[in-house]
C-alpha positions in Angstrom: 140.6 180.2 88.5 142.3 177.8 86.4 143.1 175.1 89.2 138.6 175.1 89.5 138.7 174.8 85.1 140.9 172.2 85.6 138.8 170.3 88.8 135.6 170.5 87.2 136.6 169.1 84.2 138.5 166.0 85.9 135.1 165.8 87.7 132.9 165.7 84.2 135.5 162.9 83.0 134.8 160.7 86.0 131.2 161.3 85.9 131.4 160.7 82.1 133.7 157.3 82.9 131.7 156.2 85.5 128.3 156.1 83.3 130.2 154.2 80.6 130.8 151.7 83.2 127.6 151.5 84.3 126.1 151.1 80.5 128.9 148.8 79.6 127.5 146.6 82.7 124.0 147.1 82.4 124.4 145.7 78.3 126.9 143.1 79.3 123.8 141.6 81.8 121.4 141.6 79.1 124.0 140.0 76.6 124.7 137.1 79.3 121.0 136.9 80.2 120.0 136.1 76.9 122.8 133.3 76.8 121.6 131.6 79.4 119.5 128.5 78.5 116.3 128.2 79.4 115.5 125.4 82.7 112.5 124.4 81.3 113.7 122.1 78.7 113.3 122.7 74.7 109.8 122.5 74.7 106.9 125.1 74.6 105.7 125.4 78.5 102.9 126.9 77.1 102.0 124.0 75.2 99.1 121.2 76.7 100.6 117.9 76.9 99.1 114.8 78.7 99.9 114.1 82.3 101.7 110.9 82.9 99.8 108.7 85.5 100.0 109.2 89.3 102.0 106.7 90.8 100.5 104.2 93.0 101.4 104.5 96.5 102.8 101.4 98.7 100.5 100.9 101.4 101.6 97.5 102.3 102.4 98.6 106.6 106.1 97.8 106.0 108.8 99.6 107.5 111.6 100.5 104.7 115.2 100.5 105.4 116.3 104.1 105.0 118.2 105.4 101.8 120.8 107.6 104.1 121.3 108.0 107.9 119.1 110.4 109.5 116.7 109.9 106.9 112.9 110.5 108.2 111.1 107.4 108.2 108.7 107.3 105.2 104.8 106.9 105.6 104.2 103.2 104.9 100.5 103.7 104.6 98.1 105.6 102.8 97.1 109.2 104.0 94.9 110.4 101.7 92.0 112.0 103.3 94.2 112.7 106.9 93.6 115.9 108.1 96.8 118.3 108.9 95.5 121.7 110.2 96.4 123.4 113.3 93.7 122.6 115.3 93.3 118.5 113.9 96.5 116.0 113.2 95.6 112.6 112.5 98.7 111.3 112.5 98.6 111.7 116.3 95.6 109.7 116.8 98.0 106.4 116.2 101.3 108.0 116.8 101.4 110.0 120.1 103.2 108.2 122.9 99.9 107.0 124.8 98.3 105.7 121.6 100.9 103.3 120.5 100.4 100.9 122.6 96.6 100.2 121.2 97.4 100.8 117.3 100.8 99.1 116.8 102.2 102.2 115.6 106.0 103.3 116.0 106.0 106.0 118.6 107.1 109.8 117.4 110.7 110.2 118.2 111.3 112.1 121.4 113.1 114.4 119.2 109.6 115.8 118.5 109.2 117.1 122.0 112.1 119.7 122.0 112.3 123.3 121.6 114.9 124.5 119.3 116.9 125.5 122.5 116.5 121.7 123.8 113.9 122.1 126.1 111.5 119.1 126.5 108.2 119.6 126.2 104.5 118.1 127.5 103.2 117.7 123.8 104.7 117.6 120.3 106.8 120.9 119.7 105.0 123.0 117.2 107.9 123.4 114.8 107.7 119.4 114.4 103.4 119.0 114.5 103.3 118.9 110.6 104.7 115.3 109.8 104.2 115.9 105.8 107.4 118.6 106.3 109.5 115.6 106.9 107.9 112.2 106.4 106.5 111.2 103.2 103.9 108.4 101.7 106.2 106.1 99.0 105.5 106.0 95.6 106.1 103.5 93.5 108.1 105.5 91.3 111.6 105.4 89.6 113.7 107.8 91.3 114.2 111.3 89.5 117.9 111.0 90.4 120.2 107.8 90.8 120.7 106.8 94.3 124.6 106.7 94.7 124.8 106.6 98.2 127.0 102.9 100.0 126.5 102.2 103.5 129.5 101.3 105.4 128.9 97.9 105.4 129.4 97.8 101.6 132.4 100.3 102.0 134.2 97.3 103.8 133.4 98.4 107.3 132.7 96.2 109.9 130.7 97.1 112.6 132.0 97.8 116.1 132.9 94.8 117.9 132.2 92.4 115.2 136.0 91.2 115.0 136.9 88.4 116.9 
């Protein structure tokens, strides 16, 4: 009789330990939450400020040099208005393989025939038909963040057979 006294008390002391744990957690969380600055800055975000103007877009047709390898090309032109649904691309009107030829526009990489598996395909894969998921129109627009990145050239590489 005694050894069950003894058992259910060592069982009340754990149950009672294990909920001061618990409420020692659950108030430490709301402690740290409330230390935790806000990401929206200092200011009210319910407060109506002006917009700053909408960048104008380069639409001058020239291809850029890429900021980083395997950078999507960016949109050179304007795209306003181009319709990107799944039954209309415009982008394909001047971009699909057999088009090219006639507008002058780069082809779509072949990379955008693939399955995920590496399968070629007749027509752009449909994981790849939205081009805005990728490829972008540029702004003319300081950058949010510095660009720190160095090409290998400027890195003191030389390219590959360039020594004589």
């Amino acid at each position: 009789m005694r050894s069950q006294d003894s058992s259910r008390r060592l069982i009340s002391r754990r149950v009672w330990a294990i909920a001061a744990v618990a409420l020692l957690m659950l108030t430490g969380t709301v402690t740290l939450a409330q230390m935790v600055p806000s990401l929206s800055g200092n200011d009210n975000p319910m407060e109506s400020k002006e917009a700053k103007p909408v960048p104008k877009w380069v639409v001058d047709d020239m291809r850029k040099m890429r900021n980083y390898p395997d950078q999507p090309p960016i949109i050179p032109h304007s795209i306003e208005g181009y319709q990107l649904t799944v039954n209309a691309n415009r982008c394909l009107s001047c971009h699909r393989r057999e088009l090219t030829e006639g507008s002058g526009a780069p082809m779509i990489s072949v990379t955008h025939f693939m399955t995920r598996e590496g399968q070629m395909l007749a027509d752009v894969s449909p994981r790849r038909y939205f081009c805005t998921a990728c490829h972008v129109p540029q702004a003319d627009a300081k950058p949010l963040v510095p660009n720190t990145f160095k090409d290998m050239s400027e890195l003191g590489f030389k390219p590959a057979g360039s020594e004589q």
